[in-house]
Phi, psi and omega in degrees: 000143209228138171209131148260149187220121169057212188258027175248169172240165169198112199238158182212154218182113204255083162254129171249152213218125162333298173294323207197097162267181212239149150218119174232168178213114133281151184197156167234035150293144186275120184215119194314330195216114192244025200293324189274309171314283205302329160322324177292289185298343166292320222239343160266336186277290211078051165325169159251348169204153195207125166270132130262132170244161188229107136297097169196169165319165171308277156023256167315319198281324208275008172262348156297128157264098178001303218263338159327285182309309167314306205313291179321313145319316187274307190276345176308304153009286188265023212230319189283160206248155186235000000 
């Protein structure tokens, strides 16, 4: 499934499988903060496990603050069903 908003996109992309199913989500939205986006997106799949890559300029990464991504991690942690 394909979406525009503004000037971002936002596509998601489902496979499902008995054994190992697929989820991927991708945007190129610009966000002071994605802590609420990936949260959002955790909490309709409910992983059991989750890659993030993060793309951007020198810039862009260094206003991502390291310890955001733990925080997101710790509470997905304690939030997932097992």
């Amino acid at each position: 499934m394909n979406a525009i908003l503004h000037e971002s996109y936002y596509t998601i992309h489902i496979t499902p499988e008995p054994e190992c199913s697929y989820v991927s989500f991708e945007t190129n939205a610009s966000l002071t903060s994605y802590s609420a986006l990936v949260r959002n997106v955790l909490r309709v799949f409910k992983p059991r496990r989750f890659l993030l890559t993060t793309f951007g300029d020198d810039e862009a990464l260094k206003a991502l603050a390291p310890s955001r991504g733990r925080l997101l991690l710790q509470k997905h942690r304690k939030n997932r069903r097992v």
